[in-house]
N, C-alpha and C positions, 0 to 999 in steps of 0.2 A: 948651714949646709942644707941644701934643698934636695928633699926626698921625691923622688920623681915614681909615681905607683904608676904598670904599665898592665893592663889587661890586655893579656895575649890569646884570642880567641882563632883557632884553630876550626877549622869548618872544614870535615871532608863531601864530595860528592860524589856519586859515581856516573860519568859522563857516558851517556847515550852517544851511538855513534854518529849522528849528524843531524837528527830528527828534532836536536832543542838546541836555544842559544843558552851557553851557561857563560855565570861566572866563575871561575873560580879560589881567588883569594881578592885581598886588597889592602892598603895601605895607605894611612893618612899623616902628613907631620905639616911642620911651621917651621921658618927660619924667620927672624927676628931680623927688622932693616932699621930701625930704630926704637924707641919706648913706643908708641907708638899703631906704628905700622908692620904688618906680617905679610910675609908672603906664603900661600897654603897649600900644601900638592896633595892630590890625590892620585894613586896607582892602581889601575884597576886590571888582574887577568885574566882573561878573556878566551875560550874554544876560538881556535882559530877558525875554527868554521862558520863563527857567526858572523853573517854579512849586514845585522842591521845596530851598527856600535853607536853611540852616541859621541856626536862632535862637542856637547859640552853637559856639565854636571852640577847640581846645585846643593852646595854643603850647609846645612844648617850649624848656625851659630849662635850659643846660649850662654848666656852668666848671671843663673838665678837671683846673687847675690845682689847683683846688679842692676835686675830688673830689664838684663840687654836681649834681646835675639835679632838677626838679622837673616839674610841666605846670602850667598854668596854663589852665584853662577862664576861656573871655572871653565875658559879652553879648553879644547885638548891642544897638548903641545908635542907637535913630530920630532922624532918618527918613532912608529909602534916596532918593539920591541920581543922578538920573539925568544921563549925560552927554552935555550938549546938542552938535550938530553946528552948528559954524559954517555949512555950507553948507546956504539954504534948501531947494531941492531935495530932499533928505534925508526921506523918511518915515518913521519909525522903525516897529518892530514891534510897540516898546510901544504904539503906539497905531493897530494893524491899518495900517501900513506893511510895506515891504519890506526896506528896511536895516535890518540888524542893530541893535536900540540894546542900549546899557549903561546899567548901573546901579550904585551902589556903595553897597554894606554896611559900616558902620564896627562893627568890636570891641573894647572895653577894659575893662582890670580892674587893679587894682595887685597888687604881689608885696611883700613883702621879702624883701632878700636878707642870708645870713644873715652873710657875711665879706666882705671886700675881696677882690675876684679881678680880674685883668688880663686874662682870655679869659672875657669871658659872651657866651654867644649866645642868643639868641632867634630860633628857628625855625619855620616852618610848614608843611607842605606838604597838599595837597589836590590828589585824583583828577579833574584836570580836565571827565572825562568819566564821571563814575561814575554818569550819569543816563541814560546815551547808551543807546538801544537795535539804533543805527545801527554804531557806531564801539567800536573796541576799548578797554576800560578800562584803569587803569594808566597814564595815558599825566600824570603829577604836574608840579605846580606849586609852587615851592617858591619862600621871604622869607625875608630872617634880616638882623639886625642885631646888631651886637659892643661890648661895654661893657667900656670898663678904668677902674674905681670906686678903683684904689687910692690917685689923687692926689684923693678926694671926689666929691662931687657933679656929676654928668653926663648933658647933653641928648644924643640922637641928630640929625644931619641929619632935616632934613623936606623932602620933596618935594610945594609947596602942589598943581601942576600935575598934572592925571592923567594915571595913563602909557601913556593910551589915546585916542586921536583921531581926528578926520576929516580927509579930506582933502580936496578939493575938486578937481575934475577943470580945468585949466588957470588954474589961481592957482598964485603960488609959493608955498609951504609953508617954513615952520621950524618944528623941533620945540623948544623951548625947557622943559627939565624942572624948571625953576628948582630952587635949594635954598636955606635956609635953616639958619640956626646959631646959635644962641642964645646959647652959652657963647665964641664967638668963638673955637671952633679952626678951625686950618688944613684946608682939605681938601683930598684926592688922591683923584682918582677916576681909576677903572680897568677898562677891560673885560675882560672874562676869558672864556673857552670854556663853552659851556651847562653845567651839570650834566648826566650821565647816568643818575646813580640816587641814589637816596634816601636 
């Protein structure tokens, strides 16, 4: 049985109203096309209000064991996806409102990978604020997900729910981030202390 460990890093911000481009979450996985070959997505959301998005993304990929690293430049693939507020109330910005909205960008591209290695990582990170003319840059946002290919062919967890929401001012709220597994392994999830650098 393959133990799958997921570091679930939660990153809050608190979004300026129009003055910065922020990110605000993100999401990386793999879907398995053969032993082989991966296909890789990356989901990035995004202040509707930023107008300068990137049409594609470059994921670094490493397997110490293995002595591999490659990047992988990913599309974006249409169409950007906004995400709706349960609560009426709510006027988004995308549409000359006041709340913040989101939007999400999806990226994917396949690799091959060249050997069987037990540590692959696929990583990403982007300057939150690298549009900001308000706020200081540097301030990163980082996804990554871990492949052990040696027992064959292997899904990543998926999280269908986005890891970004509303909340609604006197309603009970649950956050429910669902996952999903496809190859039926076990999962352990674990929180663990922010990153600090990159």
């Amino acid at each position: 049985r393959i133990f799958l460990f997921i570091s679930l890093f939660l990153t809050f911000f608190q979004i300026p109203k129009s003055e910065a481009g922020n990110v605000a979450a993100g999401d990386i996985w793999y879907e398995c096309i053969n032993d082989s070959t991966y296909r890789v997505f990356l989901a990035m959301y995004w202040d509707c209000q930023e107008v300068m998005l990137p049409l594609e993304v470059t994921v670094n990929i490493t397997a110490p064991s293995c002595g591999f690293q490659q990047f992988l430049t990913m599309d974006g693939v249409p169409p950007d996806v906004l995400v709706v507020p349960t609560c009426p109330q709510f006027e988004l910005n995308c549409f000359n409102g006041t709340t913040p909205g989101v939007k999400r960008l999806l990226f994917s591209d396949t690799i091959v990978l060249p050997q069987q290695c037990s540590d692959y990582n696929f990583r990403f990170c982007y300057d939150t604020r690298v549009h900001a003319d308000n706020i200081e840059a540097n301030q990163w946002m980082c996804v990554e997900a871990n492949l052990d290919n040696t027992n064959g062919c292997n899904n990543s967890p998926k999280f269908p729910n986005p890891p970004v929401d509303y909340i609604c001012a006197g309603e009970e709220y649950c956050f429910v981030q669902g996952t999903t597994e496809t190859d039926g392994d076990s999962l352990v999830i674990t929180f663990t202390d922010m990153e600090l650098t990159t």
